[in-house]
C-alpha positions as CSV (number, residue, x, y, z in Angstrom):
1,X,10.7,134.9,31.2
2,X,10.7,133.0,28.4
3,X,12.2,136.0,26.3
4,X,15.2,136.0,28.7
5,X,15.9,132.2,28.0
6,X,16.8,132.2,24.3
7,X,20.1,133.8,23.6
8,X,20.2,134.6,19.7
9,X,23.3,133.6,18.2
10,X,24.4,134.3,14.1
11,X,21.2,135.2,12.2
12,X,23.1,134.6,9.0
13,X,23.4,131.0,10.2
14,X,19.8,130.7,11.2
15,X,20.5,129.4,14.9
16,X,18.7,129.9,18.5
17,X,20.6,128.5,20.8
18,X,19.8,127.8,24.8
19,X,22.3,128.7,27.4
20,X,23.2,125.3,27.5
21,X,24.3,125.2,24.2
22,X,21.1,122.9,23.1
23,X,20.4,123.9,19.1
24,X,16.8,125.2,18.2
25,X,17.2,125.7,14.6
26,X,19.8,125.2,12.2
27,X,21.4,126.7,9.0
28,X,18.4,124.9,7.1
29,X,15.9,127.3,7.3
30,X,15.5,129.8,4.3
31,X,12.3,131.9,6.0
32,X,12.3,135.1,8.0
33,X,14.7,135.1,11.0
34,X,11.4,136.6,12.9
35,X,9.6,133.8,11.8
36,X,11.8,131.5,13.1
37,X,11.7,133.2,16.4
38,X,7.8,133.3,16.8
39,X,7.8,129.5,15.3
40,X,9.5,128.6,18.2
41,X,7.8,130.7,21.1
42,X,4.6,129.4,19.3
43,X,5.8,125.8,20.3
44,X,7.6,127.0,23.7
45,X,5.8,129.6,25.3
46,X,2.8,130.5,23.0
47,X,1.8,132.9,25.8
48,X,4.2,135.5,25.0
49,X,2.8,136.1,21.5
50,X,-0.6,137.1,22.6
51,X,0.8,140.6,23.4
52,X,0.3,143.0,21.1
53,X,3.6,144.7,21.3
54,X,5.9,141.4,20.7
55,X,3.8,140.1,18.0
56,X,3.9,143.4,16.5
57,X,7.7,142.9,16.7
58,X,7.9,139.8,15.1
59,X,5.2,140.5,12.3
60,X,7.0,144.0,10.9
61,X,10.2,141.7,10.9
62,X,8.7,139.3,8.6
63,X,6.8,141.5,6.7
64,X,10.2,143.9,5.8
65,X,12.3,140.6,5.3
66,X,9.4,139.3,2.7
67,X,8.4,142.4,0.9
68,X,4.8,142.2,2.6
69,X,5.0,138.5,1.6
70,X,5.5,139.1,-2.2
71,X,9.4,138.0,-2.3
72,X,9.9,135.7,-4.0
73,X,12.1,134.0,-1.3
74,X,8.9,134.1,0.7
75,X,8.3,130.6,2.7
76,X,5.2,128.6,4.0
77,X,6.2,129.3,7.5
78,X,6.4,133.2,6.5
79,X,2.9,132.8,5.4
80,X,1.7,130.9,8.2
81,X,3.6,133.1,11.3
82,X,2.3,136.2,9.5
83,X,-1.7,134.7,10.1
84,X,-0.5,133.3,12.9
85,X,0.8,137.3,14.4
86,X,-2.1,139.2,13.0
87,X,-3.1,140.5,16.4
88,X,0.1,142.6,16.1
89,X,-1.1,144.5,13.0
90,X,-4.2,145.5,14.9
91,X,-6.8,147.9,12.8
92,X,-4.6,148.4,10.4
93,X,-4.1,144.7,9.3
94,X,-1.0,143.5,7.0
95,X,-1.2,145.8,4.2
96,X,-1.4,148.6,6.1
97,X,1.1,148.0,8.9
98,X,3.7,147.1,5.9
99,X,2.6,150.9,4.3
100,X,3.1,152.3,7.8
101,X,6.4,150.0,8.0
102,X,7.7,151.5,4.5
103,X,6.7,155.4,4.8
104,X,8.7,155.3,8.7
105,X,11.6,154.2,6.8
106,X,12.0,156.5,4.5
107,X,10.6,159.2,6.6
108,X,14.4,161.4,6.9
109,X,12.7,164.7,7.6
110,X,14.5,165.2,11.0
111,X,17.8,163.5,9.8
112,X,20.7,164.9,8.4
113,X,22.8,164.0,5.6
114,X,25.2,162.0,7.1
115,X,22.4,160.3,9.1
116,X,20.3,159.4,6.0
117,X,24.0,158.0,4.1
118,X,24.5,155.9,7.4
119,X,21.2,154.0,7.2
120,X,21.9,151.5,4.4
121,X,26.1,151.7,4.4
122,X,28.5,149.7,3.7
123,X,32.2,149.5,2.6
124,X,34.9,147.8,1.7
125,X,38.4,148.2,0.6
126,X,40.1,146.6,-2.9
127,X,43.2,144.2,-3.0
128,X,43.6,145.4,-6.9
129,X,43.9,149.0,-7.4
130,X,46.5,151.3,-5.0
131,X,46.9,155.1,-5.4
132,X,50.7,156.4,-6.3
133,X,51.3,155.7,-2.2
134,X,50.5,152.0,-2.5
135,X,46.9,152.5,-0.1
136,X,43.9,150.7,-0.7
137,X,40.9,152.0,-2.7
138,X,38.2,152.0,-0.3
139,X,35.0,152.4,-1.9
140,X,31.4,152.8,0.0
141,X,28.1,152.5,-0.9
142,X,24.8,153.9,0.8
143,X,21.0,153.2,-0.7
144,X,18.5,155.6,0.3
145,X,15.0,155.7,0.0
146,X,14.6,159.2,-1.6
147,X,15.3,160.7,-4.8
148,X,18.8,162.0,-5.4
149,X,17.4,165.4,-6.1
150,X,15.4,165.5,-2.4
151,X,19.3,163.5,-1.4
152,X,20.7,167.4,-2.6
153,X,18.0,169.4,-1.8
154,X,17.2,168.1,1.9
155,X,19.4,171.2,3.2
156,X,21.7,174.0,1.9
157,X,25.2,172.3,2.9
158,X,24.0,168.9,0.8
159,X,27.0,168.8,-1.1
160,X,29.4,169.4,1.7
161,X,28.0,167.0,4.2
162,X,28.0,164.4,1.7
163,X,31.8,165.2,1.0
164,X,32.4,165.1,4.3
165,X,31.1,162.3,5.2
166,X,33.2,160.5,2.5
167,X,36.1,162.0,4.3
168,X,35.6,161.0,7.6
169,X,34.5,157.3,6.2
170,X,38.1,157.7,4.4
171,X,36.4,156.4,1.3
172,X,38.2,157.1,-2.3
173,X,34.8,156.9,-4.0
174,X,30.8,157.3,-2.8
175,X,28.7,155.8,-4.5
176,X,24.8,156.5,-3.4
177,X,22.3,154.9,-5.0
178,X,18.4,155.6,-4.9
179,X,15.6,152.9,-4.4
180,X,12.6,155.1,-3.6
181,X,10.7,152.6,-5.7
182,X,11.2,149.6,-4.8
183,X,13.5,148.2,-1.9
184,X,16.1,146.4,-4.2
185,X,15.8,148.0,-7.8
186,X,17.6,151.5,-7.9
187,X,16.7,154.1,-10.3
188,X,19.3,156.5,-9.7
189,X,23.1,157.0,-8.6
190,X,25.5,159.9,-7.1
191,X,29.0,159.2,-7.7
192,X,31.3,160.9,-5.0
193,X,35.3,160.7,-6.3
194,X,38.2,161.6,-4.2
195,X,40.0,163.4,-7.1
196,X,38.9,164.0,-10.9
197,X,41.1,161.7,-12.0
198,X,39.5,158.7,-10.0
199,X,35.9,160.2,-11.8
200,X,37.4,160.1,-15.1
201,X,38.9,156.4,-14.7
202,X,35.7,155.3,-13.2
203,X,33.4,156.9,-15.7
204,X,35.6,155.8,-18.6
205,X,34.9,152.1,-17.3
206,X,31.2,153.0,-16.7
207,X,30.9,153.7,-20.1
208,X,33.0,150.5,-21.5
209,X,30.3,148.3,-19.3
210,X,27.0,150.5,-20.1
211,X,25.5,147.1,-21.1
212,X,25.5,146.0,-17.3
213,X,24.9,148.8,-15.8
214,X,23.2,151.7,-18.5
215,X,23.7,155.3,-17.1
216,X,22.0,158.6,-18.2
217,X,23.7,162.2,-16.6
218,X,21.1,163.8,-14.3
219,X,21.9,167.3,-14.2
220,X,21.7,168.7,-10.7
221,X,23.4,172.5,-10.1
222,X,26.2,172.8,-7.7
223,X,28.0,169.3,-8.3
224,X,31.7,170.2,-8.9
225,X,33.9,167.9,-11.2
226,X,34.6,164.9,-8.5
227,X,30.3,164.8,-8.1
228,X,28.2,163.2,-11.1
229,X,24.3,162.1,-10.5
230,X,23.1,159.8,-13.1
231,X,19.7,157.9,-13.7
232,X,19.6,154.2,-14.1
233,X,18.4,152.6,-17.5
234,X,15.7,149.7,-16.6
235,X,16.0,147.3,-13.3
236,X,19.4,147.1,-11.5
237,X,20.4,145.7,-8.4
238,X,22.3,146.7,-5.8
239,X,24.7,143.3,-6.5
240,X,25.2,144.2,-9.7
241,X,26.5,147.4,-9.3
242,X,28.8,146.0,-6.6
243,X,30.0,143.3,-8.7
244,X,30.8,146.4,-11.7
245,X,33.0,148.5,-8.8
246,X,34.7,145.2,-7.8
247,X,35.5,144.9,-11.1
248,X,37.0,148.6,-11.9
249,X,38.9,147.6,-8.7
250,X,41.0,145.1,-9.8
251,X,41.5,146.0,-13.5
């Protein structure tokens, strides 16, 4: 099969390679890694793409990776794959396999806390600041695709699954931000510290920076003293926020 021929190797550098080492594609290309992929079968085995499953496949890849072709990093070859794959979107055509695409992703009715924090994590530990031991801060950050108040309300042990899921991440601080709007603007933020020091210091910096990064408390009931939620003035990204805790980090 043709499928079983291509072994893909690094998507970050954009490369398919052959088990004979021969290059496809190369670091060049700035579309949809699934694009790429059904450029190429389109030239090699054109065959393949007339199923609807694989096409399918390919099109929900390029669709996610382009914002339903409205990124702005959005590419000719995006465009023309996408026309190219419509047999995958069946009845429901583009629009509506990208609405089906969206709602299954943030459909976390039969997840739990942990599960929903998991989907969109990542973390990373600082070279600057050390606790009075000399470890690490180790700070994590998870984007969901619901409201912090559904984030709290989703079952009665909210709280304590989010804690201990920062404990079993070993993570000094939690930060969870909410995109329910739009895939990379967040409108509001959790902050999960490891002590109420840690908050303070944080907050403290938060407040010295408020022109990056403007923050408005969000009253939610239970949080204790290491738990804030806070609403997010106007458009932020999720690199800017990152940028801000690498910053705290390291002064």
């Amino acid at each position: 099969m043709a499928l079983y021929s291509l072994s893909i190797e690094g998507f970050s550098s954009r490369s398919i390679q052959l088990p004979e080492g021969q290059i496809l594609l190369d670091h060049s290309y700035d579309c949809s890694c699934c694009a790429i992929i059904a450029e190429k079968f389109a030239s090699i085995s054109p065959g393949i793409l007339a199923g609807k499953g694989f096409s399918r496949l390919l099109l929900a890849g390029i669709l996610l990776d382009t914002e339903n072709l409205t990124s702005p990093n959005c590419t000719s070859v995006d465009r023309y794959m996408s026309t190219l794959l419509l047999n995958g979107a069946g009845r429901f055509g583009c629009n509506g396999l990208y609405q089906i695409l969206r709602s299954k992703m943030h459909d976390v009715s039969q997840l739990s806390v942990g599960q929903i924090l998991q989907k969109d994590f990542r973390k990373w530990s600082t070279t600057g600041k050390t606790d009075i031991g000399g470890s690490r801060l180790v700070i994590g950050m998870s984007a969901v695709g619901i409201s912090i108040s559904q984030l709290l309300s989703h079952n009665e042990t909210s709280i304590q699954e989010i804690i201990l899921f920062q404990q079993l991440e070993k993570l000094r601080l939690l930060i969870i931000i909410s995109g329910y709007n739009h895939s990379q603007n967040f409108k509001e933020m959790l902050i999960s510290a490891e002590s109420e020091d840690l908050m303070k210091n944080l907050l403290c910096y938060l407040d010295t920076h408020a022109s990056h990064l403007p923050l408005h408390a969000l009253y939610q009931p239970g949080l204790g003293d290491e738990m804030r939620a806070f609403t997010i003035n106007g458009v932020q990204s999720r690199t800017t926020m990152e940028q801000l805790l690498q910053d705290f980090c390291t002064t």
